[in-house]
SELO-61676 format. One record per residue: y, x, z of N, C-alpha, C, CB in turn. Coordinates in pm, whole numbers, plus 50000, padded with zeros to 5 digits. Atoms other than C-alpha are relative to their C-alpha. Glycine has a CB too. Example, Ala and Ser with C-alpha at 12.3 -4.5 7.8 and 13.67 -1.06 7.14 Angstrom:
<atoms>
498815008950000495505123050780501205009050000500034990150125498814991849994498945136750714501094992350073500465004149858
</atoms>
This chain:
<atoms>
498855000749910767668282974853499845010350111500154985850059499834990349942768838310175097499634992950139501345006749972500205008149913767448304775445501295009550114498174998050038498574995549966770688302775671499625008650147501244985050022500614992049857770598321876035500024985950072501155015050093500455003049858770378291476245498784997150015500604990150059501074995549942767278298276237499225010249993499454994049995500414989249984765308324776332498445001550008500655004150101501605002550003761408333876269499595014650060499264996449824500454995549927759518349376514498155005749982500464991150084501334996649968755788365376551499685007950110499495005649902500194994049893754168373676854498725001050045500674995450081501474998849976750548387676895499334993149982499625001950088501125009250037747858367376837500414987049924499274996150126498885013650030747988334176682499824992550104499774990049865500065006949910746708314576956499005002350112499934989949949501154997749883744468313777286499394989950040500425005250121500825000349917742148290477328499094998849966500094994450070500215010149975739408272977332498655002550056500254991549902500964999749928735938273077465498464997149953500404992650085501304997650048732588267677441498894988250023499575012550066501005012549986729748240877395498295005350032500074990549834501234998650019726218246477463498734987850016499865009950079500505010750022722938226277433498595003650075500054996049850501325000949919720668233677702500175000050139499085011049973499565002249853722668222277986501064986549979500865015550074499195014150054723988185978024500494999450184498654982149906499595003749846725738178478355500094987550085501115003450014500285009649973724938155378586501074986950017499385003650087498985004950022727948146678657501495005049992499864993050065498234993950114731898152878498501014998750107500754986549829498644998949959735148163678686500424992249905500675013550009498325005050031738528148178616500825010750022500644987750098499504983949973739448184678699499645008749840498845008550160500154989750080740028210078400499275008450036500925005149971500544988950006737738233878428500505016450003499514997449912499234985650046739758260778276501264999349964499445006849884498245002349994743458265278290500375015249917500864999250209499464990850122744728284477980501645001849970499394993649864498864997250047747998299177864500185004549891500495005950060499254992650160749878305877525501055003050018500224992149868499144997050036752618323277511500815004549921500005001650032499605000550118752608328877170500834994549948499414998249951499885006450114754848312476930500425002949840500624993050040500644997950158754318306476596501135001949931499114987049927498404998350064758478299076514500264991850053500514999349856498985007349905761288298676691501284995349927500455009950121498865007850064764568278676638500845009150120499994979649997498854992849908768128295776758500514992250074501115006049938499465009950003768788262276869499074989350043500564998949889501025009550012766868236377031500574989450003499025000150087499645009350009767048201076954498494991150018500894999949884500905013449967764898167777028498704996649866501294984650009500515005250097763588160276712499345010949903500994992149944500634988950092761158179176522498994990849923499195013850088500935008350075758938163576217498825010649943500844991749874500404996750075756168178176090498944995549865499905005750060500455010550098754298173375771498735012949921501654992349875501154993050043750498191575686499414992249963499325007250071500935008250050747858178175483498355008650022500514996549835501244993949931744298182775578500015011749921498524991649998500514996250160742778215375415500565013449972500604989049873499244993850050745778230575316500685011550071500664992149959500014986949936747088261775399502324997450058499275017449827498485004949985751328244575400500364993050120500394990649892499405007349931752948234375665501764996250032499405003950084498535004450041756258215275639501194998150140499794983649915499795000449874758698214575922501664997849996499375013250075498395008350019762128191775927500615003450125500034980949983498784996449809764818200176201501284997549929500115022750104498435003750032768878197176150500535005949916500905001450094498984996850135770258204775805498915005949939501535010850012500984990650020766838224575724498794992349999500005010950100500915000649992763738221675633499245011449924499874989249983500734989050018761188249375629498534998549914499815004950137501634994150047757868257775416499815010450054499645003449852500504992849968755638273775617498365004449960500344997450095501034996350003752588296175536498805002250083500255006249966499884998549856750258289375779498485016750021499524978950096500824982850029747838320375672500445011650040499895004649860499414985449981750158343375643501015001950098500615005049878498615001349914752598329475906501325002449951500005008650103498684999250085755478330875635500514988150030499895002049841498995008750060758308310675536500245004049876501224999250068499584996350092757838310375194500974988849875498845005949966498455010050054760548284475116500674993350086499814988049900499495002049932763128269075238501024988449969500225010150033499055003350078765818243075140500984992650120499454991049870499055005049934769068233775297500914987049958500665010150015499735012350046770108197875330501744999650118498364986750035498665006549968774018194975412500084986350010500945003049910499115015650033775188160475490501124998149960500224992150093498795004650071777968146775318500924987550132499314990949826499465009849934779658134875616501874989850025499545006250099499365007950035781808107275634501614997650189498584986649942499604997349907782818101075980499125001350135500844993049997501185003549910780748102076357499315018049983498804983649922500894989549999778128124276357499705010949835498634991550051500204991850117778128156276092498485006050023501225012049987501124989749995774558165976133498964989549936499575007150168501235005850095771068158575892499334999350049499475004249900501054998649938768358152776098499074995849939500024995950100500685003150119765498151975872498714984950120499045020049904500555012849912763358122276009498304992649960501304986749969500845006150085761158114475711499185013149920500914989549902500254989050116758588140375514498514994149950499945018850064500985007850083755918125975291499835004049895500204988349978500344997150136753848137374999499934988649893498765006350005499675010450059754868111574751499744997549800501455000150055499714995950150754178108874325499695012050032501454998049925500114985250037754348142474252501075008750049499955001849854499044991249943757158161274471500014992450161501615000149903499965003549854757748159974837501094988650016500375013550092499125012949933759908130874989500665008350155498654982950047499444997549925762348142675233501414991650044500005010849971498745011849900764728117675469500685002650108499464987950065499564994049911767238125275689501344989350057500285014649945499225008749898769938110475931501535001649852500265009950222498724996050083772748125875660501464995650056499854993349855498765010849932775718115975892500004989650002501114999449961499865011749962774718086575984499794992949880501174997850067499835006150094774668078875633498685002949923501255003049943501654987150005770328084675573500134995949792497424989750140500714992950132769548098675239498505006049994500835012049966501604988450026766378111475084500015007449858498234989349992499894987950116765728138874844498685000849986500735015550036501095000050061762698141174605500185016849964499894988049879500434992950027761578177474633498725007149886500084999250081501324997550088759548191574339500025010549999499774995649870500834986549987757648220174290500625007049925498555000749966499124988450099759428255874149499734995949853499425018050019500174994550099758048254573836500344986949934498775007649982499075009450023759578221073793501375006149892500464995450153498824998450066762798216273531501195000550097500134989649903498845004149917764788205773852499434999750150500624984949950500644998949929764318210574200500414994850124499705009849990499575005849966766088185574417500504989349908500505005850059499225012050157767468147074310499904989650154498494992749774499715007549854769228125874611499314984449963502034999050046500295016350007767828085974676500964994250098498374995150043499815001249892769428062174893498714998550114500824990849990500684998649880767688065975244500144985350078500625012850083500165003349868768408034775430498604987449987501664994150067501005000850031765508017775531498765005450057500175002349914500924993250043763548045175502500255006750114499975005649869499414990349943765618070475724500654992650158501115006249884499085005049908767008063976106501545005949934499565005850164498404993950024770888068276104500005008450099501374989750011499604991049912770798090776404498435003550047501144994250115501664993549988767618114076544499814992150120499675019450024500685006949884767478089376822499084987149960501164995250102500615012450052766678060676642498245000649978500784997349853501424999250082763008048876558499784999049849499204989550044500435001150158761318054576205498755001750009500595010149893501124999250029758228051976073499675001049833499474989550069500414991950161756318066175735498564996349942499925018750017501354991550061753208063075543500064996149852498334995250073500554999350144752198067475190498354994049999500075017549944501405000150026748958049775076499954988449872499064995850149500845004450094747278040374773501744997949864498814982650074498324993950120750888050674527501384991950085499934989849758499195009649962752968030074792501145006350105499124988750059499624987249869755778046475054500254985650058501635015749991499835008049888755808021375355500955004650133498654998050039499234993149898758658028175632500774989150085501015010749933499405008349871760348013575939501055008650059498854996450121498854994549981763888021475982501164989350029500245008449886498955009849981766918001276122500775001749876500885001850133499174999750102769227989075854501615004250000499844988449958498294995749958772437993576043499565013850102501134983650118499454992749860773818023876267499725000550116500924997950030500345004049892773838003576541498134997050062500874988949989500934997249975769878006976533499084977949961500235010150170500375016050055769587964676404499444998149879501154991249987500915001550155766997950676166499215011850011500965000549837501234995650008764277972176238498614998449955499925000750067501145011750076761337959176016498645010649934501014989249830501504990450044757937975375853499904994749882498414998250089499185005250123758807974275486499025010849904502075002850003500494995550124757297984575143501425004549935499104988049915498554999250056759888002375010499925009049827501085010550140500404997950207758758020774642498765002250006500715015149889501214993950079755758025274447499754989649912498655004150087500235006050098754198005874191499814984350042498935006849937499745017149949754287971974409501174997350025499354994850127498555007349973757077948074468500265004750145500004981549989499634996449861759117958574753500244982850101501685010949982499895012449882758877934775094500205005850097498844990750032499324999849863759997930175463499464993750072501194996250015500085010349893759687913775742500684984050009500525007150104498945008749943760947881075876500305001650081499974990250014499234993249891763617885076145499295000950133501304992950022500665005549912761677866776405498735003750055499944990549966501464993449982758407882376379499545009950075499595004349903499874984649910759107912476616501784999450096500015017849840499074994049950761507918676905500445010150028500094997750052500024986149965763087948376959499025010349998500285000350099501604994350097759967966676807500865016450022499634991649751499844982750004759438006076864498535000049893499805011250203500905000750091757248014276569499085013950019500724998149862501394983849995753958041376611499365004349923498815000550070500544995650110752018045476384499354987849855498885008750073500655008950119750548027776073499035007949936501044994849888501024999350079747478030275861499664994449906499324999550040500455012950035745578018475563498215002850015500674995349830501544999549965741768012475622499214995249827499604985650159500355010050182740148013175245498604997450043500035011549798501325008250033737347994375140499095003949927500164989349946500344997850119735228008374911499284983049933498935014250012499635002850085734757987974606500244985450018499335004649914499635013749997736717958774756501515001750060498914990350094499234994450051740017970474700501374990850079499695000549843499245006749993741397935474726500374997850180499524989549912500154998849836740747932275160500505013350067498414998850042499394984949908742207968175210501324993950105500895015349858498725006849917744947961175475500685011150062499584988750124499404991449872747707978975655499774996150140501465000449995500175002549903747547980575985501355006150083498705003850023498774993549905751067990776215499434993050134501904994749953500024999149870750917996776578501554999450021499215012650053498814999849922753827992276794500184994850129500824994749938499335007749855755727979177139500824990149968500905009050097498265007050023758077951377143500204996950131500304984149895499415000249840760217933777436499014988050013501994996750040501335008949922757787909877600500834982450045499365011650199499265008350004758997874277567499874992850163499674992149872500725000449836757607870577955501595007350116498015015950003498914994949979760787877578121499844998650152501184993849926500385002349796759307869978528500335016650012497614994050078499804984149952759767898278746498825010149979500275000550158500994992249973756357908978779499125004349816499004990250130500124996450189755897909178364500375016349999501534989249874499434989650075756037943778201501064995049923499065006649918499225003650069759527943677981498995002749865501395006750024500044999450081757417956777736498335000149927500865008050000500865003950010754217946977570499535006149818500214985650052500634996150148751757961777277499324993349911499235008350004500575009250135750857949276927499385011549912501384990549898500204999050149749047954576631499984989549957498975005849950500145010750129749797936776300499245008249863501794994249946500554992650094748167938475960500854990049907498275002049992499185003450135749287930175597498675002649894501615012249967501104993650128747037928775265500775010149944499504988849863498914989450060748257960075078500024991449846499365020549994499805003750144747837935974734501414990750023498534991049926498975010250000750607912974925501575000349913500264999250143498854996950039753587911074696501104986950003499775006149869499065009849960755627883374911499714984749916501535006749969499905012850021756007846974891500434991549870500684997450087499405011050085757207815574624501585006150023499634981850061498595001549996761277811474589499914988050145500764993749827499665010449937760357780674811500085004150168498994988849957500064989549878759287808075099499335006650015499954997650100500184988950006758897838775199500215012249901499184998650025499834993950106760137852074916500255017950009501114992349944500304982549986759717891874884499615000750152501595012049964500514997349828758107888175288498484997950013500774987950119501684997049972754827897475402499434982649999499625010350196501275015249995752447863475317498885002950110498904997849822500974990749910749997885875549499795003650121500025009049977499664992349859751777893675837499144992250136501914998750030500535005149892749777885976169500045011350063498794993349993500054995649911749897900276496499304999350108500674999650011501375005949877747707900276805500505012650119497655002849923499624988849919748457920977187498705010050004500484994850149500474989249973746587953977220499884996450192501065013149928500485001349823744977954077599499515012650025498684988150049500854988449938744307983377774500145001450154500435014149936499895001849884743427984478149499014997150083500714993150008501835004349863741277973678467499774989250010499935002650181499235018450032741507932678413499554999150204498474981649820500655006349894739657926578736500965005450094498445003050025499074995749884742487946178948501194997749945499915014850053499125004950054744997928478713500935010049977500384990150060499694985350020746067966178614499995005349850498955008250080499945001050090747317965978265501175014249932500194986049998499084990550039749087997178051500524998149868499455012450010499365010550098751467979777827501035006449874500954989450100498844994350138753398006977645499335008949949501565007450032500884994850066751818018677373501125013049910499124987149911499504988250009752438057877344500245004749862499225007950067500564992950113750508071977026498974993549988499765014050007501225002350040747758066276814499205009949905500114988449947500894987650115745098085576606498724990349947499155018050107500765004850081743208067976344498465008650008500785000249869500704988150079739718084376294499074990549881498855011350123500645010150097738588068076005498035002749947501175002049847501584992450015734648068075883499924992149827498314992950161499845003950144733458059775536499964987349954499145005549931499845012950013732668024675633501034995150101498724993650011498335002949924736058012375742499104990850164501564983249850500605009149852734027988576018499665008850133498374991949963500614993749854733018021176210500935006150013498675008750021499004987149942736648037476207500064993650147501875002449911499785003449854738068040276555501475002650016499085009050105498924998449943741048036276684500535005950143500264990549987499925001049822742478056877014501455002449984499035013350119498575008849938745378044377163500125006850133499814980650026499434992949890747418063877421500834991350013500485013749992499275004049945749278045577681500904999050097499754997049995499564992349829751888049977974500104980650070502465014150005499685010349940752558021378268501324993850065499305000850065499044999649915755308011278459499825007250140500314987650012499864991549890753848028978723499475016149975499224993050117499784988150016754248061778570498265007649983501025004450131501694997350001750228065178486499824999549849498904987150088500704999850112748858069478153499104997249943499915005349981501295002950036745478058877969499455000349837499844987050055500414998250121743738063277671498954987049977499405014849986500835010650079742078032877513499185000349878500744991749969500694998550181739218031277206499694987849952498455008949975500355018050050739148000976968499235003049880501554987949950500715001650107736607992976741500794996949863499104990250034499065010350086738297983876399499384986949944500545007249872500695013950045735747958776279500204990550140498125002349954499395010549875736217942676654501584995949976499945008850166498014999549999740077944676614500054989949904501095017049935499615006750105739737929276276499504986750011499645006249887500555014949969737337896276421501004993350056498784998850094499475010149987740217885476586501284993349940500015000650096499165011050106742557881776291499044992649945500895006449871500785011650133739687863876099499764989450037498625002749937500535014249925738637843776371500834988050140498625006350071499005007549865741227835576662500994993249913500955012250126498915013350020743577806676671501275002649971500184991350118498664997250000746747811576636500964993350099500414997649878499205004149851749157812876936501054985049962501285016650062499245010550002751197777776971500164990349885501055004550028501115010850098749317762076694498784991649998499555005149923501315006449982747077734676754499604990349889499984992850130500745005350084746367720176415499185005749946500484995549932500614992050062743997723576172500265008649876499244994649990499954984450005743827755676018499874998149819498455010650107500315000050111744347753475628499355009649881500804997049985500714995450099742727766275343500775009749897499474988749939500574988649976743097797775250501015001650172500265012949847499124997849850743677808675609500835007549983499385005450122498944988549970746777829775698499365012350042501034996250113500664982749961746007865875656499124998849851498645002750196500834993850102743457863775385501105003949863498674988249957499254991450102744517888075075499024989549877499715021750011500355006850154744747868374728500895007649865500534981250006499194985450134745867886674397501414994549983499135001049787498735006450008748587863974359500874993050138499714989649901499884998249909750167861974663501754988950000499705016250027498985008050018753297840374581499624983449927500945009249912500315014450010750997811274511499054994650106499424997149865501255004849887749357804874823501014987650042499445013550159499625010249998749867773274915501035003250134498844989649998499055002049923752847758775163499865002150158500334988449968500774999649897750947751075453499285010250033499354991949996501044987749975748847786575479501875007150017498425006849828498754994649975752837800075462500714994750112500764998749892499094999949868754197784175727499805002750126500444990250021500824997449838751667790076021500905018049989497324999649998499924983350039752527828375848501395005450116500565002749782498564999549950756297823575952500124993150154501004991349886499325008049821756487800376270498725007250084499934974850025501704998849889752837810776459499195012649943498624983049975500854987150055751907849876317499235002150161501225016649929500814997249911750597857176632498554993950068500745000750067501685003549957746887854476761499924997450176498795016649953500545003549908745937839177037499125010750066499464989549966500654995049980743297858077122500385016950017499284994849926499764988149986743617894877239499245011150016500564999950066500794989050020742507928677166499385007250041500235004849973500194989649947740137946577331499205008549971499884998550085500354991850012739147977377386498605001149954500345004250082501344999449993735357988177332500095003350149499225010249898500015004149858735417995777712501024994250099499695009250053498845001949950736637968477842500404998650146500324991149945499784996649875736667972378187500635009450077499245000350029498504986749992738778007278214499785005449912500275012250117499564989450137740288030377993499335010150008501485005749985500804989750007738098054677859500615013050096499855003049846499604990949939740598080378045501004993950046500155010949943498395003549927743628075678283500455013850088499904984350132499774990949982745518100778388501935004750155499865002749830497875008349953749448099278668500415012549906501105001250253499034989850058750368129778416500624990049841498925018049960499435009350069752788117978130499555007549825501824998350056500254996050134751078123777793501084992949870498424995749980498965003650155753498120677447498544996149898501235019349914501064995950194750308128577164498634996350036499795022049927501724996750018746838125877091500025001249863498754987650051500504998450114744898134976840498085006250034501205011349916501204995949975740838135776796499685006449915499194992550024500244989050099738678159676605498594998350015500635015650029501194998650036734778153376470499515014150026499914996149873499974984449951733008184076587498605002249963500385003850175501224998949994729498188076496499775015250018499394993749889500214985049948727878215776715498825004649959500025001950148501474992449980725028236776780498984990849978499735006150147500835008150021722878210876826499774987749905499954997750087499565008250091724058195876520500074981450051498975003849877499735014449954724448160676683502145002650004498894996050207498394999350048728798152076611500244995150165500724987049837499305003749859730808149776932501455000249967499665011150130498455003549976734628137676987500585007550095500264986150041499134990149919736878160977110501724993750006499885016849913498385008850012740658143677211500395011750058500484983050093498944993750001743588163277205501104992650047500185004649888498715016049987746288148077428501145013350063499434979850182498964986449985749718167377463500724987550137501395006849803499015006849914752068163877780501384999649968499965005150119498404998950023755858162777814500545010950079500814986750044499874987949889755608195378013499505010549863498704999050181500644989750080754098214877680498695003350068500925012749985501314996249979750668212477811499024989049907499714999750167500855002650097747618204577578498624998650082500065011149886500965001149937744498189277757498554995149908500474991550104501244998250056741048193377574498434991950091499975017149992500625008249921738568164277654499004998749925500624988850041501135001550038735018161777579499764981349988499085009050105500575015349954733938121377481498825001050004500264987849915501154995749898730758123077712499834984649947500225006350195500325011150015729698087977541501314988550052498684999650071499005009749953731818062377786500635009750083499494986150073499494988249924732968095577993500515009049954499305005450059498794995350042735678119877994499945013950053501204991550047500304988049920734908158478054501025008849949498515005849985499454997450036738018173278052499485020449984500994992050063501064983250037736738212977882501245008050026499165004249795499144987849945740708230377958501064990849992500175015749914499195002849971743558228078024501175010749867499865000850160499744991150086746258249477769501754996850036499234997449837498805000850027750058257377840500305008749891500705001950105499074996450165752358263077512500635010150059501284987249915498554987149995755118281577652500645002950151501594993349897499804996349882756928293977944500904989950016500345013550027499555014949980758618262678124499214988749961501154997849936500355016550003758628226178084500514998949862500874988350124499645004450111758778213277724499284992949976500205006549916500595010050035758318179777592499285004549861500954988649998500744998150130755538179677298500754985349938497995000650015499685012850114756978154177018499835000649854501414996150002500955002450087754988163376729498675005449978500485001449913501034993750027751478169476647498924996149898499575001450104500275000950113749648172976372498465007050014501135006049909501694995949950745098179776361499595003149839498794983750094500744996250075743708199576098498395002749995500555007549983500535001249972740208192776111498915011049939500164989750007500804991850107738998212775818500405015250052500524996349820499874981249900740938247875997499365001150132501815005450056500624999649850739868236476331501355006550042498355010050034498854999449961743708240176433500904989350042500435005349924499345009949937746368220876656501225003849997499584996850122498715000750005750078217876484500794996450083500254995049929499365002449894752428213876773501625004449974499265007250113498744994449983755958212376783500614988150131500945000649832499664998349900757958211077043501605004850027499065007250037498254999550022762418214877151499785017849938501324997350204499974981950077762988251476898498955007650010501035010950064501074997550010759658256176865498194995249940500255001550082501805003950015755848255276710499035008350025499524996849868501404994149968752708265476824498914996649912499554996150132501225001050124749478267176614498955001650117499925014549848501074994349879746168264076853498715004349903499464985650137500954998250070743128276576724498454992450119500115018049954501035005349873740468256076917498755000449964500174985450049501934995250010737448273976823500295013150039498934999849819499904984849928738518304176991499195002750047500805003650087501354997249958735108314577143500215012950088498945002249873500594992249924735218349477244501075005950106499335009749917499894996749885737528352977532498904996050140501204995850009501025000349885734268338877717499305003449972499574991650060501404994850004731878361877648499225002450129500025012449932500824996649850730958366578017498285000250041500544988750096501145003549986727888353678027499584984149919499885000850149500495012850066725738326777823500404981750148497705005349965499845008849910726558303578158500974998749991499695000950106498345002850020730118310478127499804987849871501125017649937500015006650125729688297877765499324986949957499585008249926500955014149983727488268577820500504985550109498435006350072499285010449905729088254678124501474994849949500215007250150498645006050030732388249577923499834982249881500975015949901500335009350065730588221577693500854997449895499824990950070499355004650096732888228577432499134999949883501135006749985500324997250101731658218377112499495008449854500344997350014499594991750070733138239976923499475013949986501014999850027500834985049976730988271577050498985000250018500245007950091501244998850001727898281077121499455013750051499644996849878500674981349955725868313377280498775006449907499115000350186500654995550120724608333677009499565015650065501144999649849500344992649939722968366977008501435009249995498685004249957498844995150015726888378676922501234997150141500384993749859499075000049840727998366077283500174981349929502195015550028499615008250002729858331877278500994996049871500305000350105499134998450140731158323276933500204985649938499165010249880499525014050018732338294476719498984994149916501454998749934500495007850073730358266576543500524993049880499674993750066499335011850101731738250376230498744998949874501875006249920501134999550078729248234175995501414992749857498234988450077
</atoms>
């Protein structure tokens, strides 16, 4: 397909500027809350003739593709060669309201891409397959799957042959739910009740190795806070989980609805100064090979315009579905408990189904691994994170967080154990621009960023703009570098 002019592709010197330097024969006594180093990009990678709110993108570790949804369009990008070496144009078929496609949804799915879009209000998806394919487009319905308008919330993941999504069913943005919607399992939903007004963030699945049957989803989100006093936040954070073998209830109940579903609040904050950050921003999975040591970090803003970053254990997270009570339930607790994954999942008994439906929620609440404050807090207004395994010089692995603002700035943070050494600072572009997607290639050592008619690419092993001196290059504690007899250069093992 011909790529049309409203948009326009750009290259401009370098690919990116930053990043800095780690060394291992200088530890500091003690860590600013001050950037160190205040960086600029003014690069970008591709521009739009046209800016708009909503930008999706869609990379897989590794790979050299990067996918990139905007209004009626969606781009293949090369990210090697900085091409566009495809392109395909998605018209909506509009009806009445809004004539514009806002793609919403992009997912590697089966064997061809998955692409979802607003389609006038009316969401569609299109199963992209590869050129050498007999056919190379083939429409689905979208709803569901797809918001009806780019304001709406949606949510996406693919795991283990399954596409999972969270999309209002109507227009009007109603019936918002966290739904199995194809693959080789029975499709399920929610019950109505189980979530208010729900903004959906992210989801995961955490595998097991060779216990297949206990794998579970996991969705993050906000809902409205049934706490309606003045001094209540309106809005309050959850995680729920699901068995991924669940394939819904009896005819007698729950029929095609999560048997699985439980919920519990997410806590992040100072408890002892009764200083709690209740809206849950973003998240970034980092998973490890034994699901018990992934980690979860959780970005949050407050009502008083402050921000924080939270880290949860997942084996902690997961003790208190196995083991807490269940909120506004005081009997005893039947056999198989609510939540445990059974192969047959439409014969669990009556009683283990109804705590499921009237009392999903946990008593007990989530906390952090530090729980006394948030690993970071910040009054600037972060959108993103994303972390990145880094093993340096001193071959010992260090955590590097990536947290984007709503100004197009990118702040580079050392995890100093329970401490927070922020290593730079990095503006995108000239002005104020909100970041609203980002995407961590761990294997390029690169930071996908998009942003209103625009993406940036960071390269955050950039090393030798500090060649200055081995002190320059040591005092920045980035990971990622090191002082060699070549000056200040990058580490990747």
């Amino acid at each position: 397909m011909m790529l049309r002019d409203y948009f326009s592709f750009h290259i401009k010197g370098n690919l990116a500027y930053p990043l800095l330097v780690y060394g291992v024969c200088f530890h500091c006594a003690f860590c600013s809350y001050n950037p160190r180093l205040t960086l600029k990009q003014d690069d970008a990678l591709l521009l739009y003739n046209r800016n708009y709110s909503h930008t999706v993108l869609f990379h897989q570790k590794g790979s050299k593709s990067l996918i990139v949804g905007g209004i009626n369009q969606l781009l293949h990008f090369d990210v090697d060669s900085r091409q566009i070496v495809e392109n395909f144009t998605l018209n909506p078929r509009c009806v009445e309201g809004s004539c514009e496609n806002v793609v919403t949804v992009i997912e590697r799915f089966e064997n061809y891409t998955f692409v979802c879009g607003t389609n006038g209000e009316q969401p569609q998806c299109w199963k992209l397959f590869p050129r050498e394919s007999n056919h190379s487009t083939e429409g689905v319905d979208g709803t569901g799957i797809s918001a009806h308008t780019g304001s709406q919330n949606v949510l996406s993941l693919v795991a283990d042959g399954d596409l999972y999504a969270a999309a209002p069913l109507y227009s009007d943005g109603t019936l918002l739910q966290f739904r199995r919607k194809a693959g080789k399992r029975t499709s399920v939903w929610m019950y109505d009740q189980w979530v208010s007004e729900p903004t959906f963030i992210s989801s995961f699945l955490a595998q097991r190795k060779n216990d297949s049957l206990n794998e579970k989803i996991y969705v993050l989100f906000r809902e409205k806070n049934s706490d309606t006093s003045p001094e209540a936040d309106p809005w309050i954070s959850r995680v729920a989980r699901v068995c991924k073998v669940d394939e819904g209830g009896p005819k007698q109940l729950l029929q095609n609805i999560w048997t699985s579903f439980l919920k519990a609040r997410l806590v992040c904050g100072i408890p002892r100064e009764s200083l709690y950050f209740n809206r849950l921003q973003d998240i970034f999975i980092q998973h490890a090979d034994d699901w018990r040591d992934s980690r979860v970090y959780a970005l949050f803003s407050s009502s008083w315009n402050s921000t924080a970053v939270c880290i949860y254990s997942l084996a902690e997270l997961d003790v208190v579905f196995e083991h807490s009570s269940f909120k506004g339930y005081s009997e005893a607790i039947p056999i198989p408990r609510p939540g445990t994954c059974v192969r047959q999942s439409n014969f669990i008994p009556i009683s283990t189904l109804q705590i499921i439906k009237d009392h999903p929620e946990m008593k007990d609440w989530i906390q952090p691994i530090q729980k006394e404050t948030p690993f970071f807090t910040s009054n600037k207004n972060f959108t993103k994170i994303a972390v990145d395994r880094v093993q340096a010089s001193d071959d010992n692995l260090h955590n590097v967080l990536l947290l984007a603002t709503d100004n197009g700035v990118i702040l580079k943070i050392l995890e100093d154990g329970s401490k927070a050494f922020i290593i730079s600072e990095t503006h995108l572009c000239n002005g104020s621009a909100p970041v609203h997607s980002m995407k961590l290639d761990s294997e390029k050592r690169k930071l996908f960023v998009g942003y209103p008619g625009q993406i940036s690419i960071l390269d955050l092993q950039r090393c030798e703009d500090y060649n200055a001196s081995c002190e320059e290059c040591v005092l920045s504690r980035d990971p990622y570098c090191a002082w060699t007899e070549q000056g200040c250069t990058s580490q990747t093992r």
